[in-house]
C-alpha positions in Angstrom: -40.4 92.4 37.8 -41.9 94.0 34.7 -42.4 97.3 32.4 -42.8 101.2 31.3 -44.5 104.8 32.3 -42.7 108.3 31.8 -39.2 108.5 34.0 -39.6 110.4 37.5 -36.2 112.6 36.2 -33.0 113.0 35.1 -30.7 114.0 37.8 -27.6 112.2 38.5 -29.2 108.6 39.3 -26.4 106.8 40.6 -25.8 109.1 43.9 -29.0 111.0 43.7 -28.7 111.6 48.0 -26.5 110.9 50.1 -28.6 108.9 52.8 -29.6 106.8 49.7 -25.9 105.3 49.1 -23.9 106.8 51.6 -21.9 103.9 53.9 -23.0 105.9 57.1 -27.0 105.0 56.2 -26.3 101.2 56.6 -26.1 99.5 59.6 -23.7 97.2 61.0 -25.3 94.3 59.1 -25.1 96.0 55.9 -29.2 96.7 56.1 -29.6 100.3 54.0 -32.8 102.2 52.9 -34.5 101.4 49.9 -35.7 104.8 47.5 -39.2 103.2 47.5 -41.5 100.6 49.1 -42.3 98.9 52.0 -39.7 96.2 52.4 -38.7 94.0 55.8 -35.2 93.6 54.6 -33.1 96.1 52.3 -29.7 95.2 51.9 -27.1 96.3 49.6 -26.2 93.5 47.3 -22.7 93.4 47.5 -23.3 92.7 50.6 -25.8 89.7 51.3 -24.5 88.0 47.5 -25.4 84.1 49.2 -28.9 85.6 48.3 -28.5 86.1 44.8 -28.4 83.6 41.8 -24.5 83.0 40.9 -23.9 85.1 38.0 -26.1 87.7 39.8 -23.4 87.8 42.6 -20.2 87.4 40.0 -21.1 90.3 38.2 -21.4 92.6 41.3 -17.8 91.3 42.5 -16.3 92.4 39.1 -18.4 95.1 39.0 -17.3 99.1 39.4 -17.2 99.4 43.1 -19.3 102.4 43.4 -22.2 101.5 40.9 -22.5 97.6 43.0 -22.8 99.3 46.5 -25.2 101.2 44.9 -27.5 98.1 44.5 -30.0 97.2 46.8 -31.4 93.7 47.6 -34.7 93.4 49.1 -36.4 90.2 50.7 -39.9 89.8 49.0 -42.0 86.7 48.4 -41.7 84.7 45.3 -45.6 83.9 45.8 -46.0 87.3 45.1 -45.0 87.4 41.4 -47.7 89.6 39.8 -47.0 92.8 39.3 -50.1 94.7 40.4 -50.5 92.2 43.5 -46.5 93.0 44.0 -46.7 96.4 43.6 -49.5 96.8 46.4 -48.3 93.9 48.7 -44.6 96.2 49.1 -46.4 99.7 48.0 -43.8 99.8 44.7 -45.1 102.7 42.1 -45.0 100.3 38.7 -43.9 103.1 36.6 -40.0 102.0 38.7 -40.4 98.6 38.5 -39.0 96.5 35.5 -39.4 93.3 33.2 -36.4 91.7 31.6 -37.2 89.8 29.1 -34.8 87.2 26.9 -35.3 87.0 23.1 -34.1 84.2 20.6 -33.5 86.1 17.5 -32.7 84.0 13.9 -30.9 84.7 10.7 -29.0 82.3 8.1 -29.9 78.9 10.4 -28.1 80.7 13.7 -30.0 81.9 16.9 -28.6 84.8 19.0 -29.7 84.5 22.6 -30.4 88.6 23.9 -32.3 90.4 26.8 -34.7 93.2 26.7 -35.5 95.7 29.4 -38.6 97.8 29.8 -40.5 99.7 32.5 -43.6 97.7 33.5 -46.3 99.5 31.9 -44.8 98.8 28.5 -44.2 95.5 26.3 -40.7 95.1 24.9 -41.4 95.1 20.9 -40.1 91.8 19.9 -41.2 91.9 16.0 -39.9 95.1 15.1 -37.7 97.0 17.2 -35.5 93.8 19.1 -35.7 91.6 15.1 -35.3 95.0 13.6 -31.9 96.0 15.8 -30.3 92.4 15.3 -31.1 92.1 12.0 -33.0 88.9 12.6 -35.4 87.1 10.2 -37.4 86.3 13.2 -37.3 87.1 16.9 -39.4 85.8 19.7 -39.3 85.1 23.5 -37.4 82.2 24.4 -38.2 79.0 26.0 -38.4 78.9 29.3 -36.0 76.0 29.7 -33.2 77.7 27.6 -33.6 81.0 29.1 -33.1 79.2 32.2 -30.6 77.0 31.6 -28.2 80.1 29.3 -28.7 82.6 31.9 -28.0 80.6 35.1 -30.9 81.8 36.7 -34.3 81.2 37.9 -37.1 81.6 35.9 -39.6 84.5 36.8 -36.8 85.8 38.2 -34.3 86.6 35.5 -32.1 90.1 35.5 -30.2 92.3 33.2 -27.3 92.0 35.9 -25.2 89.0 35.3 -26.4 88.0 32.0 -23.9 86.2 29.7 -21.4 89.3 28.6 -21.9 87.9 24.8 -25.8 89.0 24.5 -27.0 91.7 23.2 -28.3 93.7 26.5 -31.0 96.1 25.3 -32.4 99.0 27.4 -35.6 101.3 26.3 -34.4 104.6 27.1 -36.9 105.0 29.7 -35.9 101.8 31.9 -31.9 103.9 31.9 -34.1 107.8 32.6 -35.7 106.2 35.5 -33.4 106.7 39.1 -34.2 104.2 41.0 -35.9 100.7 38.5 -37.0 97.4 40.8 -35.1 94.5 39.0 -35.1 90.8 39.3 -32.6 89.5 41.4 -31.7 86.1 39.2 -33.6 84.2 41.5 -37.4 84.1 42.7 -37.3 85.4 46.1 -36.1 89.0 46.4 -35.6 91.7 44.1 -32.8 94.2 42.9 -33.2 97.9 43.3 -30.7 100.1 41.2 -30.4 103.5 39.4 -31.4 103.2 35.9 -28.2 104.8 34.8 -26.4 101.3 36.3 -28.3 99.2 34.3 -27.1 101.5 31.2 -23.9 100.7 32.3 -24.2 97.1 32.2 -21.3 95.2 30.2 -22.6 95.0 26.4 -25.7 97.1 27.4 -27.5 99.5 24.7 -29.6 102.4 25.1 -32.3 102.4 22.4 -36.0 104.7 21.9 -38.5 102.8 21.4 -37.7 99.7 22.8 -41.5 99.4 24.2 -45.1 100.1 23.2 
């Protein structure tokens, strides 16, 4: 989904209760609760991965065990792709859902493909603080038919989890503060719901202030 507001705490975000993430809260079918929202199906990932785009469901196989159970997948509409219309249609406070954003950053003739997160009332800051950390001459959002095709995933539905491990994975400090952050899911239907403290620990992932205006 999309970007920013102030984080709803600190406390530990991976386990923050045990009915959240315990395996005694899922059914049978793998069908858990979600931390937020009004959702027909709530899954955990690792467990429904046929629903997610390839490198989407690769990543969580390699993943740490305990941080992938912790992510949950939840059916939702792809006709549904605004964020306020979203955000009502599956009552979703947007200060916890998320945009992930990829960047084409160039210097000396070369272009460095990266990804930005950010909380959904913000704007990732492409010009200065993405250019600024890679040290690009110029940085703007990529085509849609190259973030596509690099990624492996569906555009409008693009996540931080799975990304190629050779970008730059950058993370406003708020999007990694929040405990629970609504995600992409690397494809259009569905969604991703995961502490914020996961997405810090995504492979290549940094933490950065200021990230967002």
């Amino acid at each position: 989904m999309n970007e920013h507001a102030s984080p709803a705490g600190t406390a530990d975000p991976v386990t923050p209760d045990s009915s959240a993430t315990s395996g005694s809260s899922g059914s049978s079918d793998g069908r858990v609760t979600a931390p937020f929202g009004n959702f027909p199906d709530v899954r955990r990932a690792v467990d429904c991965v046929a629903e997610l785009a390839g490198p989407v469901a690769a990543l969580l196989k390699e993943w740490d065990a305990e941080l992938a159970r912790a992510v949950r997948y939840v059916d939702t509409d792809p006709e549904l792709a605004d964020t306020a219309v979203f955000c009502a249609a599956y009552q979703v406070p947007v200060e916890a859902s998320a945009n992930c954003v990829v960047v084409a950053a160039k210097r000396g003739g070369e272009t460095t493909l990266a990804a930005g997160v950010v909380l959904a009332t913000t704007r990732l800051d492409v010009n200065k603080a993405v250019r600024g950390h890679l040290g690009a001459r110029k940085a703007s959002f990529a085509p849609m038919d190259t973030a596509v095709g690099e990624s492996g995933m569906e555009y409008g539905g693009i996540t931080p989890v799975g990304l190629p491990a050779h970008w730059p994975l950058l993370i406003d400090a708020a999007v990694a503060a929040t405990p629970w952050v609504l995600i992409g899911s690397g494809r259009r239907r569905g969604k991703l719901i995961l502490p914020g403290a996961a997405l810090a620990a995504l492979p290549g992932a940094q933490v950065l202030d200021g990230l967002a205006t």
